[in-house]
DOTIMAR-480852 format. One record per atom (N, C-alpha, C): x, y, z negated; residue number from 1. Coordinates in pm, whole numbers, plus 50000, padded with zeros to 5 digits. Atoms other than C-alpha are relative to their C-alpha. Last residue first. Layout:
! residues N
REC/X/Y/Z/NUM
...
//
This chain:
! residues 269
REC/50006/50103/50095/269
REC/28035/26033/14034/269
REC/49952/49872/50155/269
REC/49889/50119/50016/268
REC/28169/26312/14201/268
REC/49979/49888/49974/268
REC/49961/49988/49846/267
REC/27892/26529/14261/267
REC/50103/49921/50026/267
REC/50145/50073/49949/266
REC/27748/26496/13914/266
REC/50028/49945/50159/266
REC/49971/50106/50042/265
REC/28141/26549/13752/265
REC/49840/49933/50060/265
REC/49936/50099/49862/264
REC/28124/26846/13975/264
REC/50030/49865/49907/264
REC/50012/50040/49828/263
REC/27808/26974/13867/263
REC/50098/49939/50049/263
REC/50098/50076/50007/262
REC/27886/26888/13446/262
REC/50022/49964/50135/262
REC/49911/50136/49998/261
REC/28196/27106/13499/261
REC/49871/49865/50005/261
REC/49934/50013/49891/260
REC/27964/27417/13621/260
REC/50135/49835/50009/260
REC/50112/50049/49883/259
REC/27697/27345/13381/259
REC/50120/49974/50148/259
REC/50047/50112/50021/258
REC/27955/27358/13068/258
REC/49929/50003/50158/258
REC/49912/50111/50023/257
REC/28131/27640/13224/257
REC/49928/49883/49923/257
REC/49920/50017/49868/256
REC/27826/27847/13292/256
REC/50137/49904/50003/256
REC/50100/50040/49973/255
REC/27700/27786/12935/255
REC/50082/49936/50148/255
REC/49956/50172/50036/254
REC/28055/27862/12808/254
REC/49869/49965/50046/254
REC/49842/50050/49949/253
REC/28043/28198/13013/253
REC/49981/49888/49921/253
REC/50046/50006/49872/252
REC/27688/28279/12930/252
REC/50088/49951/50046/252
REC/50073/50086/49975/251
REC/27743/28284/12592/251
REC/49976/49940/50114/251
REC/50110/49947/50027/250
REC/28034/28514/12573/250
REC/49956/49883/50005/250
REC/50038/49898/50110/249
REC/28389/28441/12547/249
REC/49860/49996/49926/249
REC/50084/49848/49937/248
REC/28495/28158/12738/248
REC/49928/50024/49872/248
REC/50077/49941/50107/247
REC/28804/27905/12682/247
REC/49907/50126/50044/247
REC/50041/49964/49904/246
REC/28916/27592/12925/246
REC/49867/50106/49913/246
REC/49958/49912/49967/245
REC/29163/27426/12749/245
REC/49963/50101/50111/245
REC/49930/49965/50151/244
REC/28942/27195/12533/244
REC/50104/50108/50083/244
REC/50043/49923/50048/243
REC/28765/27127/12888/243
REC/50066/50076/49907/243
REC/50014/50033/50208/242
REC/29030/26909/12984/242
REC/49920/50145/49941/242
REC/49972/49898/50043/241
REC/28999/26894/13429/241
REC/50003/50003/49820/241
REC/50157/49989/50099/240
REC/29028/26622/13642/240
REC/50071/50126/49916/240
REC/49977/50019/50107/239
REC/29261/26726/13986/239
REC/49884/50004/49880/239
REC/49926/50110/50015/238
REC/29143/26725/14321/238
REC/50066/49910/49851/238
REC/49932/49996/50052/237
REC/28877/26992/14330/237
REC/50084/49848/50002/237
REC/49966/50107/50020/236
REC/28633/27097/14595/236
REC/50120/49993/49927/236
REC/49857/49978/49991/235
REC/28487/27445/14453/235
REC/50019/49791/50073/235
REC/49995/50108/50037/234
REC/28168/27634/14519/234
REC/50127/49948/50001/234
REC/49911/50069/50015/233
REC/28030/27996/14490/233
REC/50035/49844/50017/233
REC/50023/50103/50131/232
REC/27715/28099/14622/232
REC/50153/49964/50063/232
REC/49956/50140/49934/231
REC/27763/28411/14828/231
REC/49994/49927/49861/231
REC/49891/50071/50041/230
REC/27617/28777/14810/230
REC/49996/49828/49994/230
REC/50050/50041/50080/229
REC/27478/29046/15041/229
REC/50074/49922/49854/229
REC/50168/49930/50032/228
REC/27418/29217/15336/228
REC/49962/49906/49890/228
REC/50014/49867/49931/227
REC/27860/29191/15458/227
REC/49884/49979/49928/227
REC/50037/50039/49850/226
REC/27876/28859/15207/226
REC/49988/50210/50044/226
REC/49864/50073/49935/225
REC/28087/28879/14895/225
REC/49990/49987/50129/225
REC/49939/49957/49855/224
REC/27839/29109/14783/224
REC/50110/49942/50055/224
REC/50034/49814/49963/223
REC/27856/29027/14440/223
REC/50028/50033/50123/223
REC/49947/49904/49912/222
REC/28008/28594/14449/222
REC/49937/50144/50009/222
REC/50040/49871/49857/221
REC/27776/28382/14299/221
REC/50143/50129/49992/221
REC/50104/49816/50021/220
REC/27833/28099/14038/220
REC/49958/50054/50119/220
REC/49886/49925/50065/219
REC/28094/27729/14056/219
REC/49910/50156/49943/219
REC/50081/49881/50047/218
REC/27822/27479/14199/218
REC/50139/50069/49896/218
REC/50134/49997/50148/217
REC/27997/27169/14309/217
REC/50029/50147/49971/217
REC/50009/49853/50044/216
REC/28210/27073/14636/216
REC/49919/50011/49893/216
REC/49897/50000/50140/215
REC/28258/26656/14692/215
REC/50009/50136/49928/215
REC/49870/50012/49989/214
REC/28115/26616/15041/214
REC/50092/50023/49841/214
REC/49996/50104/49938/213
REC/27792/26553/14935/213
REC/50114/49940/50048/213
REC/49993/50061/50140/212
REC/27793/26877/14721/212
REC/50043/49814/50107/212
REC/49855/50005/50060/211
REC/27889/27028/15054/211
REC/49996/49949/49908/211
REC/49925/50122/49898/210
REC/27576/26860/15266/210
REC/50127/50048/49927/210
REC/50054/50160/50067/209
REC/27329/27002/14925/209
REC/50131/49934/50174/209
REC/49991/50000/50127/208
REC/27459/27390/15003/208
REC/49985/49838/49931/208
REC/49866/50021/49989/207
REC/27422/27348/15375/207
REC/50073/49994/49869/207
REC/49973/50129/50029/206
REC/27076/27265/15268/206
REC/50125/49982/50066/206
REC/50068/50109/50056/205
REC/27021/27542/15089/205
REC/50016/49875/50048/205
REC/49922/50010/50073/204
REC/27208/27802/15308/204
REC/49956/49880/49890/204
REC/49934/50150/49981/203
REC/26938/27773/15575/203
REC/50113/49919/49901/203
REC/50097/50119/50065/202
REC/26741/28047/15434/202
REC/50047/49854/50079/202
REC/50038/50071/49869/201
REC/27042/28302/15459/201
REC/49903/49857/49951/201
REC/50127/49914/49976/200
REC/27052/28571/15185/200
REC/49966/49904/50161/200
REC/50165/49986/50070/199
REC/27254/28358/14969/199
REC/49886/50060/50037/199
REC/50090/49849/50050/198
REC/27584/28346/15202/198
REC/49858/49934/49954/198
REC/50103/50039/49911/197
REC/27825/28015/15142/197
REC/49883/50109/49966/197
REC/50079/49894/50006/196
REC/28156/28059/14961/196
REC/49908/50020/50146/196
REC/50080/50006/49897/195
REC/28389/27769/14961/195
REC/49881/50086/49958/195
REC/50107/49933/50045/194
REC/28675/27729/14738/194
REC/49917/49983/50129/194
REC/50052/49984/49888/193
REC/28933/27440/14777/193
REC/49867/50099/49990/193
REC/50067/49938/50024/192
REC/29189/27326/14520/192
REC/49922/50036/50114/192
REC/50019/50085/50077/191
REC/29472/27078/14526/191
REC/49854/50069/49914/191
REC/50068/49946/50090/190
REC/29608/27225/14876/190
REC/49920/49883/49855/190
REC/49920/50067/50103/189
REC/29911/27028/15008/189
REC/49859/50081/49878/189
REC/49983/49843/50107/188
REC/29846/27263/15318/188
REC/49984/49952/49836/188
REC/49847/49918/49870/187
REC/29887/26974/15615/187
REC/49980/50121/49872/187
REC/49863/50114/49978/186
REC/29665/26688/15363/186
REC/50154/50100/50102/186
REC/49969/50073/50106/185
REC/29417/26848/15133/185
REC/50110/49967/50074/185
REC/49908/49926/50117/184
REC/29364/27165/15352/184
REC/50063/49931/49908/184
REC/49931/49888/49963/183
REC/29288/27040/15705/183
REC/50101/50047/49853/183
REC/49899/50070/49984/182
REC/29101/26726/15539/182
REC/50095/50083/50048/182
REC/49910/50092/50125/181
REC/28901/26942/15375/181
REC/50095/49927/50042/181
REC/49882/49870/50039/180
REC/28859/27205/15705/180
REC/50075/49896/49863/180
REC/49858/50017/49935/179
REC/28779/26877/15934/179
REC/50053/50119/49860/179
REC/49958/50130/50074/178
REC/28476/26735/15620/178
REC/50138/50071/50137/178
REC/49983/50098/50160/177
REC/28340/27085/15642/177
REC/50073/49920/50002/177
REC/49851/49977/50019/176
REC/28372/27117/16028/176
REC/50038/50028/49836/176
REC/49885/50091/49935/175
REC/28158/26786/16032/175
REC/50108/50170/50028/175
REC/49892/50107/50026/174
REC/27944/26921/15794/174
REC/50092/49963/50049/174
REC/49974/50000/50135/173
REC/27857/27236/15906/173
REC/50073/49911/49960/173
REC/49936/50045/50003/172
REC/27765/27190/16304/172
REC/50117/49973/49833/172
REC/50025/50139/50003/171
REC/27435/27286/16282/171
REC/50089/49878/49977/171
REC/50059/50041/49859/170
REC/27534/27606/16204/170
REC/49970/49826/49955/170
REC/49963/50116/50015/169
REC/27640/27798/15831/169
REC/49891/49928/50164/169
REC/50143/50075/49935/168
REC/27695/28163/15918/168
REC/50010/49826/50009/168
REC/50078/49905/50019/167
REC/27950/28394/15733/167
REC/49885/49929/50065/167
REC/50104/50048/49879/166
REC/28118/28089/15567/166
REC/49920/50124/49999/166
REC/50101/49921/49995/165
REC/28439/28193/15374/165
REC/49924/49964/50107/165
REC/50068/50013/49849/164
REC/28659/27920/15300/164
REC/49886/50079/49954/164
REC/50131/49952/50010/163
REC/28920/27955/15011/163
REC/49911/50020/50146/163
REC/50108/49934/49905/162
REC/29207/27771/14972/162
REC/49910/50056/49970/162
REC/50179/50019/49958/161
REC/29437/27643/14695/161
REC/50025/50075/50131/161
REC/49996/50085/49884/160
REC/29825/27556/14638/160
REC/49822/49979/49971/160
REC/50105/50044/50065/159
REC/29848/27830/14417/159
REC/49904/49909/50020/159
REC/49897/50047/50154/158
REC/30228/27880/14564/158
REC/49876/50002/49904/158
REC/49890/50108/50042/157
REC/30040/27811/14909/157
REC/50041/50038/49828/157
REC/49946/49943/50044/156
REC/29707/28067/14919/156
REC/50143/49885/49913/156
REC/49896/50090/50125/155
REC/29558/27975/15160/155
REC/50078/50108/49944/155
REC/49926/49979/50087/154
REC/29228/28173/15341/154
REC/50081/49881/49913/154
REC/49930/50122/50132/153
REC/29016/28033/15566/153
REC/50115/50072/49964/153
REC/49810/49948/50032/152
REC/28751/28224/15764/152
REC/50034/49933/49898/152
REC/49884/49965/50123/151
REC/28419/28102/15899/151
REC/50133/50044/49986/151
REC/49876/49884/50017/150
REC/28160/28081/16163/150
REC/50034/50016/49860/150
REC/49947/50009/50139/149
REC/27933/27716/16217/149
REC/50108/50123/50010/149
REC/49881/50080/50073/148
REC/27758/27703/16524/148
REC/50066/50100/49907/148
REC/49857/49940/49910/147
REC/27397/27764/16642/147
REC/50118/49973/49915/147
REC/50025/49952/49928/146
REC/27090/27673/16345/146
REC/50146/50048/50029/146
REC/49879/49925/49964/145
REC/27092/27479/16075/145
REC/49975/50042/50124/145
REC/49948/49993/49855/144
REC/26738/27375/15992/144
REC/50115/50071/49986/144
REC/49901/50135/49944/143
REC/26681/27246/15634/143
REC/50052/50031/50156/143
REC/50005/50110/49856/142
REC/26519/27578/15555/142
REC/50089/49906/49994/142
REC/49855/50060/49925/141
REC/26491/27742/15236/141
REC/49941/49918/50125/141
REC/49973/50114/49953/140
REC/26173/27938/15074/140
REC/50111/49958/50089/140
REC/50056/50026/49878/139
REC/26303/28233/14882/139
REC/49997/49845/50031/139
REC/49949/50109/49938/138
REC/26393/28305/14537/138
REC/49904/49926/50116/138
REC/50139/50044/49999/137
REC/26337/28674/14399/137
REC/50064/49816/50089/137
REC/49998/50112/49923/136
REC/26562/28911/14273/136
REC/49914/49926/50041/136
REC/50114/50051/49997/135
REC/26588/29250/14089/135
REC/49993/49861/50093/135
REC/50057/49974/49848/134
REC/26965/29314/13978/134
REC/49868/49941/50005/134
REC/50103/49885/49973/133
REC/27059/29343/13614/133
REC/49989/50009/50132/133
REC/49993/49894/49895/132
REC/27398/29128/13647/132
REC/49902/50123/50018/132
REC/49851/49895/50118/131
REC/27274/28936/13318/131
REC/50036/50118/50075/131
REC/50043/49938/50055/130
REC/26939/28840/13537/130
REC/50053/50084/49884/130
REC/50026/49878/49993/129
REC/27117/28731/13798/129
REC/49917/50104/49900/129
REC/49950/49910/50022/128
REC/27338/28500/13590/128
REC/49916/50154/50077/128
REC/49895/49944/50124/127
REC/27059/28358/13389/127
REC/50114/50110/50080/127
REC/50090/49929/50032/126
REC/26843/28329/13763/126
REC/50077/50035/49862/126
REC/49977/49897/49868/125
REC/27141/28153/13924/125
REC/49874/50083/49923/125
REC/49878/49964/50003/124
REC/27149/27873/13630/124
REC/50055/50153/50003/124
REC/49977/49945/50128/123
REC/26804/27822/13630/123
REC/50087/50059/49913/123
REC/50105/49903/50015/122
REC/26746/27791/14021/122
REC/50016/50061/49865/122
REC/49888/49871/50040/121
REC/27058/27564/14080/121
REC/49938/50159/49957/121
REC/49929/50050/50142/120
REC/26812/27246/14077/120
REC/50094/50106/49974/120
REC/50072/50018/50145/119
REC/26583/27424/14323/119
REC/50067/49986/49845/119
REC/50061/50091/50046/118
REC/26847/27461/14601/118
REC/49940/50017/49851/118
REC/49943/50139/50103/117
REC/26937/27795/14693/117
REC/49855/49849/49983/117
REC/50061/50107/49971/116
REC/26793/28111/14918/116
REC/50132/49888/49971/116
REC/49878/50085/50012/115
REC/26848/28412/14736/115
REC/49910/49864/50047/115
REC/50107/50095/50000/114
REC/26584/28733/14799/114
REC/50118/49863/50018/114
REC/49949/50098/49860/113
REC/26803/29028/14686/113
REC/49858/49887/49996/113
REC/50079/50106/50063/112
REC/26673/29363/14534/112
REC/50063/49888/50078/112
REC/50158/49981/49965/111
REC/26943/29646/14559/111
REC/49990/49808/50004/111
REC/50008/50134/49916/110
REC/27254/29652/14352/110
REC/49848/50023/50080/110
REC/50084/50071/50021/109
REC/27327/30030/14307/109
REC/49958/49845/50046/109
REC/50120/49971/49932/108
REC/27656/30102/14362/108
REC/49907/49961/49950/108
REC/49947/49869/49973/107
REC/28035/30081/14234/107
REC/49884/50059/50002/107
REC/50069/49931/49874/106
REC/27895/29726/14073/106
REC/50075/50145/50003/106
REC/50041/49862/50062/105
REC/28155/29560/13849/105
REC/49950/50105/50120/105
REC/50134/49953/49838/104
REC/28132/29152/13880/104
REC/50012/50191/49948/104
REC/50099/49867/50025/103
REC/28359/28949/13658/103
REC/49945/50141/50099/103
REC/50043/49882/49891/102
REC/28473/28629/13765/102
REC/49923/50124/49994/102
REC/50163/49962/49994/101
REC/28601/28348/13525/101
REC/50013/50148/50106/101
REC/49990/49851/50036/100
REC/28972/28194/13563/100
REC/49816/50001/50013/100
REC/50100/49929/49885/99
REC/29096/27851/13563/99
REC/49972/50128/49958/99
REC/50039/49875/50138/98
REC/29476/27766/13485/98
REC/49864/50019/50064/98
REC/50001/49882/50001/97
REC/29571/27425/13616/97
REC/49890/50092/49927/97
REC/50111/50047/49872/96
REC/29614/27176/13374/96
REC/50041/50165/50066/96
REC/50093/50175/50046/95
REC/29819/27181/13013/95
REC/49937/49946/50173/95
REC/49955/50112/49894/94
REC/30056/27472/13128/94
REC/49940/49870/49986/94
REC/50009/49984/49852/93
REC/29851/27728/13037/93
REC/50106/49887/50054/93
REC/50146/49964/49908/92
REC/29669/27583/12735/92
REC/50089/50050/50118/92
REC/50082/50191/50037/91
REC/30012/27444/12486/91
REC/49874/50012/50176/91
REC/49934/50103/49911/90
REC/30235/27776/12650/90
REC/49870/49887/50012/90
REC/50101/50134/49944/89
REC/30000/28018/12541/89
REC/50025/49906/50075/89
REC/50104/50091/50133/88
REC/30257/28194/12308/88
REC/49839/49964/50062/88
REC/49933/49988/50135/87
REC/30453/28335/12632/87
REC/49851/50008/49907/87
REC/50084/49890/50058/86
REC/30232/28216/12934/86
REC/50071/50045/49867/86
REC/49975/49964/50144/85
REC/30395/27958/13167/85
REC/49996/50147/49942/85
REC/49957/49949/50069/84
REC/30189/27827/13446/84
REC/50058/50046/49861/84
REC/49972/49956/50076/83
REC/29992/27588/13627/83
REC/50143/50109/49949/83
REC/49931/50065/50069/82
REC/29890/27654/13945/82
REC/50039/50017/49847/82
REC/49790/50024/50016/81
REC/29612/27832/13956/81
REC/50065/49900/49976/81
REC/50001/49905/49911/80
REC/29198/27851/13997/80
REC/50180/49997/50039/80
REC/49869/50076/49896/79
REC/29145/27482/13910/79
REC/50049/50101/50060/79
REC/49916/50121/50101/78
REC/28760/27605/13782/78
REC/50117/49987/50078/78
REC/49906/50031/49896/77
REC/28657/27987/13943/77
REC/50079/49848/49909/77
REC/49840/50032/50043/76
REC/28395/28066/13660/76
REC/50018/49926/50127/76
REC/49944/50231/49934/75
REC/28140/28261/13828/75
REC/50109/49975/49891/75
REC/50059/50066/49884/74
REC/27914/28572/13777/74
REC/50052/49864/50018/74
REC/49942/50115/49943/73
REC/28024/28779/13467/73
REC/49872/49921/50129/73
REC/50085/50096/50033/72
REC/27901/29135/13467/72
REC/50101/49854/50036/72
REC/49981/50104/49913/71
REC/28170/29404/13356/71
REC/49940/49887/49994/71
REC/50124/49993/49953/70
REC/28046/29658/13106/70
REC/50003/49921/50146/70
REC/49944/49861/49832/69
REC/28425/29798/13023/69
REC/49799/49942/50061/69
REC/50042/49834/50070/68
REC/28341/29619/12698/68
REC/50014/50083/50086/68
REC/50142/50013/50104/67
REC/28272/29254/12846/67
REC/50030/50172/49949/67
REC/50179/50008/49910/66
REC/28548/29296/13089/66
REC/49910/50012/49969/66
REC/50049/49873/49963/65
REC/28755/29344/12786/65
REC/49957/50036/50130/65
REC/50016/49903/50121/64
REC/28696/29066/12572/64
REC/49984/50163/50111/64
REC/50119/49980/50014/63
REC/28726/28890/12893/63
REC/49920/50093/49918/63
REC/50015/49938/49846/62
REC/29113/28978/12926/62
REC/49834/50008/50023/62
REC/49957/49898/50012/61
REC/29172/28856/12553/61
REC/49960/50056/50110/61
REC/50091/49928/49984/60
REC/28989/28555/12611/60
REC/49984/50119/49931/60
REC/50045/49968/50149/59
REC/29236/28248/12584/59
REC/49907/50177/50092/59
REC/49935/50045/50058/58
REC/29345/28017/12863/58
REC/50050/50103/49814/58
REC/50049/50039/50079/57
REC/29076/28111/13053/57
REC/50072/49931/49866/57
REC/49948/50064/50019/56
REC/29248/28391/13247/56
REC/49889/49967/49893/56
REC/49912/50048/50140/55
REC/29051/28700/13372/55
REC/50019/49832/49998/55
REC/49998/50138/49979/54
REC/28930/28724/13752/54
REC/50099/49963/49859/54
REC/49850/50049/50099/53
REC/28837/29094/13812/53
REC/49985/49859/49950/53
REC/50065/50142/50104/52
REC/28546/29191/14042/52
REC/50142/50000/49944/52
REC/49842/50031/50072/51
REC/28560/29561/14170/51
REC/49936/49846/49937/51
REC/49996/50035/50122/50
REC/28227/29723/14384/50
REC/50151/49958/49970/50
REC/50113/50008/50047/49
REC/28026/29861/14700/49
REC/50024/49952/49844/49
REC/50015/50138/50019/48
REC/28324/30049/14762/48
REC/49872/49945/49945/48
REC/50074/50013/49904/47
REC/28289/30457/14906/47
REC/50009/49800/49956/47
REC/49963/50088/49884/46
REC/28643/30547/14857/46
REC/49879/49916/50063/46
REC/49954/49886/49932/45
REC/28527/30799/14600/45
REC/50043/49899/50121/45
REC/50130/49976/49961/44
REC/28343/30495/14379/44
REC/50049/50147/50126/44
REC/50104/50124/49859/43
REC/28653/30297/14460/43
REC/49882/50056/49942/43
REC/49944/49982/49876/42
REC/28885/30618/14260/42
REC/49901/49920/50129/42
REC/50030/49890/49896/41
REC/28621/30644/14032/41
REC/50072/50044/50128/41
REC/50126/50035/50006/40
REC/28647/30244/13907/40
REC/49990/50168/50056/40
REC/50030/50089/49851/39
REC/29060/30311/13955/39
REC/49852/49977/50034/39
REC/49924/49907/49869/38
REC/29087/30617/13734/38
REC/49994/49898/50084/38
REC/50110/49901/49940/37
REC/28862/30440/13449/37
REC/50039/50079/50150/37
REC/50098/50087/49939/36
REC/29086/30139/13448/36
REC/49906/50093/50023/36
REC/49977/50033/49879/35
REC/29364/30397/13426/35
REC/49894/49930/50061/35
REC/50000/49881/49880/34
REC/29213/30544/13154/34
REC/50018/49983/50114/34
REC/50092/49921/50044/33
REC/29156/30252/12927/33
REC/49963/50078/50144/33
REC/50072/50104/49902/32
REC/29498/30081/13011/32
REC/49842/50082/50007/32
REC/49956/49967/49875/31
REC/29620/30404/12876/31
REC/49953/49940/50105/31
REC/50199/49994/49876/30
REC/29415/30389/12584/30
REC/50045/50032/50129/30
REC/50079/49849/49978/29
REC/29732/30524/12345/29
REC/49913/49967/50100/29
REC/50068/49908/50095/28
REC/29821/30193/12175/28
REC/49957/50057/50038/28
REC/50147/50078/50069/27
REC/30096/30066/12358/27
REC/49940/50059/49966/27
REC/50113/49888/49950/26
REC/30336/30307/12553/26
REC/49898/49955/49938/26
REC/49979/49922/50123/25
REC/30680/30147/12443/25
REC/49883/50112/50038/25
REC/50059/50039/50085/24
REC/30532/29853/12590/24
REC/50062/50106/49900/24
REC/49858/50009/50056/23
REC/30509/29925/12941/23
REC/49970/50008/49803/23
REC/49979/49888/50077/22
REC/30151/29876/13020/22
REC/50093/49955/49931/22
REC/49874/50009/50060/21
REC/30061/29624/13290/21
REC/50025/50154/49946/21
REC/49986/49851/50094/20
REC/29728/29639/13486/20
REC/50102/49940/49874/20
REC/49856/50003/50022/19
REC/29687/29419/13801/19
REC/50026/50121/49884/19
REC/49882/50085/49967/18
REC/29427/29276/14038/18
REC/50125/49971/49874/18
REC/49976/49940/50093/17
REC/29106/29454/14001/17
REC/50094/49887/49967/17
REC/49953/50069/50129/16
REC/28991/29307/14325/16
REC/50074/50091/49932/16
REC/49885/49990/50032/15
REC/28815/29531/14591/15
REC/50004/49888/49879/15
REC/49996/50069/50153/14
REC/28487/29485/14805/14
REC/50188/49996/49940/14
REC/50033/49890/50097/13
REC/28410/29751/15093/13
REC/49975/49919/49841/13
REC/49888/49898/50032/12
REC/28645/29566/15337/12
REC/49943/50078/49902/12
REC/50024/49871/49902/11
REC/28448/29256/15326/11
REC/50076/50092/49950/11
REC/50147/49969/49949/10
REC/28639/29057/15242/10
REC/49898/49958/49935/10
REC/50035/50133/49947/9
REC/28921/29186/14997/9
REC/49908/50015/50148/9
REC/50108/49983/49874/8
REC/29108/29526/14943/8
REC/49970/49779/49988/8
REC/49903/50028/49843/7
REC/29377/29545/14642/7
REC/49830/49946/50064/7
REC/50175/50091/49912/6
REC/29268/29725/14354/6
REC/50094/49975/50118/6
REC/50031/49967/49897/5
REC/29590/29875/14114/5
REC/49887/49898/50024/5
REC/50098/50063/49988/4
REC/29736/29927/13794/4
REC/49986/50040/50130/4
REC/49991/50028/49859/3
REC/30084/29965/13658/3
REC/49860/49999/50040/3
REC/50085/50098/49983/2
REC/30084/30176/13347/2
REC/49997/49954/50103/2
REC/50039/50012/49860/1
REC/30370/30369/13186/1
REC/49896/49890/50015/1
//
């Protein structure tokens, strides 16, 4: 038997690839295989623009096969879990929390984006869009915020994080920035804090430089995470982190994890 399923995010036409368990007197026969193929045509029949999946870094069995299913990486998620116990990866999952990487699997064609970021995140963001195969281009940014600040906040208590989705960053940014951190570090015990800020907005740049300011650092991009587009990742973190249990497959993935621990030890300092 195989369990698998997609569970709905936002936006409603993005799914997570959540969950695939294969009873074990079934090993062997490509079941996982099939099913993962029966859910990727089930959300191209449902009309999704895509599937991301969020393998474990605490060894890179689960990447291994993101990488052969043709799944693009985009972010590592650092501090993503509490810790946990992993039969024979006790030493790495309960060392820190567990982080996870972010693999990207278009349903659709990507069409061309124009990403408005800060300069210094330009070389980064161009490696992963250019792994993703999408055409891109990097727009001039504005320093003007403009009208007020709309978002959604997501907790997720027994992983004692958050996640803040910004669909329009306003003038008012920082200051509800610095209320949602204090919102989540001190009444929701959170010890993690995502923050996803849209890339197709030319103000996003320097709402992007007032969260590093506040303590957030460069994590990847998000696939359509936005309704017309996709979102720069970022994380505030409470806890330090031990590289040595923090394992990626490909090149791009330990690149991206070196750059991404670097940013918040730059942003911290």
């Amino acid at each position: 038997m195989v369990n698998s399923f997609l569970e709905q995010r936002e936006p409603p036409t993005l799914y997570e690839g959540s969950s695939a368990v294969v009873n074990q007197d079934h090993r062997g026969k490509g079941l996982m295989e099939r099913m993962r193929a029966f859910a990727m045509e089930e959300g191209q029949r449902l009309g999704l623009t895509g599937v991301y999946f969020l393998p474990w870094t605490i060894h890179t069995i689960s990447q291994k096969a993101n990488e052969h299913f043709g799944a693009k990486l985009c972010s590592v998620n650092l501090s993503d879990t509490s810790p946990i116990s992993i039969k024979g990866f006790e030493e790495e999952s309960l060392a820190q929390r567990v982080s996870t990487l972010l693999y990207y699997m278009p349903l659709k064609p990507l069409e061309r984006r124009t990403i408005y970021a800060p300069k210094g995140h330009h070389k980064i963001l161009a490696l992963i869009y250019d792994n993703l195969g999408v055409a891109y281009a990097f727009g001039e940014t504005s320093h003007q915020l403009e009208g007020t600040t709309s978002l959604s906040v997501t907790n997720l208590p027994h992983d004692q994080f958050a996640e803040l989705r910004v669909l329009q960053p306003g003038f008012d940014f920082s200051t509800v920035l610095r209320h949602q951190l204090r919102e989540q570090l001190i009444h929701h015990s959170c010890e993690t804090i995502y923050l996803n800020l849209p890339l197709d907005c030319p103000a996003t740049a320097e709402a992007i430089d007032q969260a590093e300011a506040q303590g957030f650092s460069f994590l990847g991009i998000g696939p359509c995470f936005a309704e017309q587009g996709d979102m720069l990742r970022m994380a505030y973190m409470t806890e330090p982190l031990d590289p040595n249990h923090i394992h990626a497959l490909s090149p791009l993935g330990q690149e991206l994890v070196q750059y991404a621990l670097a940013e918040r030890m730059r942003v911290t300092l």
